[in-house]
C-alpha angles and dihedrals in degrees: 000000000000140000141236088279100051092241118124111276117240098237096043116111107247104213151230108135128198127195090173094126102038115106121247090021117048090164131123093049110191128200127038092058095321118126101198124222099307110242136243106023088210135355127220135179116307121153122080096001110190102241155176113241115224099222097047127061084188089106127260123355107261108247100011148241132289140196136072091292082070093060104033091075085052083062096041087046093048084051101051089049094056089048088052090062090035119029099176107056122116135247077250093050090049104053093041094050080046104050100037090062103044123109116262115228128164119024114005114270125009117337152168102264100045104010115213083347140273112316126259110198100183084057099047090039089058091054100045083092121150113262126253114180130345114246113225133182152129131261117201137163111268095229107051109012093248126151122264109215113200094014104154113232113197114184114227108254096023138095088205113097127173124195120230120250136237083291110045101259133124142189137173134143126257124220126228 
């Protein structure tokens, strides 16, 4: 969670997390050069949230609320406007559009603290648009025509990008 300010909020749980001892899964080791799973994925305003108190039909608390469960529903209402000018997208669609437009704050990059940065709806709502058409390709070394695993492809004009795979390739779908 932030503030008004942007800044982390002090009872929000920095990550990593590791699930490196739970059974059925073992993944997401973290020490001995291990970096763990980054939390959160996204923040979202969280510190004296303007409200409605459950036990009082007077109208908004007076000074706010305050804790992760005040940003979680500016997530979940980022999400469902999206999905009301795309119905089809996916959870994954979603959380990358999400997650690509937020503001980075923090470390550059995604951390631990803010994970990919405080979320912009305006931004990720602009992009929820309905696809058109999937963008494929290939990307190899100049030099020798080998292929580049993990090169970031960003098409002109998108805030969507997609990274190519152990062969090169790459595939992702573009929005009107």
């Amino acid at each position: 969670a932030t503030d008004n300010a942007d800044n982390i909020a002090t009872f929000s749980s920095p990550g990593p997390v590791t699930w490196q001892d739970v059974t059925g899964y073992n993944d997401f080791p973290w020490g001995a050069g291990h970096v763990g799973m980054i939390s959160p994925d996204i923040s979202a305003p969280g510190v004296d949230i303007l409200s409605l108190t459950y036990d009082d039909n007077q109208g908004y608390v007076q000074f706010g609320w305050s804790g992760t469960s005040m940003a979680t529903p500016h997530i979940t209402g980022v999400a469902c406007l999206m999905l009301s000018k795309s119905p089809m997208m996916l959870p994954s669609e979603l959380d990358s559009i999400m997650e690509i437009t937020a503001l980075d704050r923090g470390i550059l990059g995604k951390d631990n603290d803010y994970g990919a940065g405080r979320v912009r709806a305006d931004l990720a709502v602009a992009e929820a648009n309905i696809v058109l058409g999937t963008l494929e390709g290939e990307v190899t070394q100049v030099n020798n025509g080998f292929p580049v695993e993990g090169a970031i492809v960003i098409p002109e004009g998108s805030l969507r990008r997609g990274a190519s795979d152990e062969n090169g390739r790459y595939s992702f779908e573009l929005p009107a």
